[in-house]
N, C-alpha and C positions, 0 to 999 in steps of 0.2 A: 389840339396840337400836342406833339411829344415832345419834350424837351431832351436836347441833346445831352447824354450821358458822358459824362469828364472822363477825357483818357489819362490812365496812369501813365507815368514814366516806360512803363516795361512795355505796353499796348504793341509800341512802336518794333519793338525784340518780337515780341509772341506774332508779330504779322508777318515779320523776314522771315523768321524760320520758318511759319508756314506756305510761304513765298517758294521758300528753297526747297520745299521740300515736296512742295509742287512741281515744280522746275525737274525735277529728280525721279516724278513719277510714281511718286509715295515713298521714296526708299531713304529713310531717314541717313543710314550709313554712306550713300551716293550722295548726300546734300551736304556731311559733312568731309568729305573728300572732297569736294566741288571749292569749298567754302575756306577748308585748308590749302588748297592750290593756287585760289585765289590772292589768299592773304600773301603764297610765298609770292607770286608774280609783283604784288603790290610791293612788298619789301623789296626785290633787285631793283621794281622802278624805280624807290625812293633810294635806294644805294648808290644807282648809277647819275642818279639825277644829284644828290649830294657828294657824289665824286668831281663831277662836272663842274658845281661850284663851288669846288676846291680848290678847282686846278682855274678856271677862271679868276675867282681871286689872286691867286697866285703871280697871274699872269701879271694881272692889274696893276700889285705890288710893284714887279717888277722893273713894269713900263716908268712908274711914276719916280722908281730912282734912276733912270736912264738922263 
């Protein structure tokens, strides 16, 4: 039997990128435009999503001095 070989830390990085970069059809430069597009989409979701429970708060404030 073969003993299973310990993954580093990175193992987990070195498999995405080769993930993405598959995804992209070998085109390393397509994988990180992919990757950067990604991350901006993620950032508006998290802006819009931490807007939302601003103004939620807010709201809640509000009611509770009423």
């Amino acid at each position: 039997m073969s003993e299973a070989v310990p993954q580093t830390p990175n193992d987990h990085y070195e498999q995405a990128c080769d993930q993405a970069i598959f995804m992209c059809g070998g085109n390393m430069r397509g994988a990180i435009k992919a990757l950067i597009m990604a991350n901006e989409y993620l950032e508006t979701e998290l802006q819009e999503l931490l807007a939302k429970l601003a103004t939620g708060y807010e709201r809640r404030a509000d009611d509770d001095a009423a």
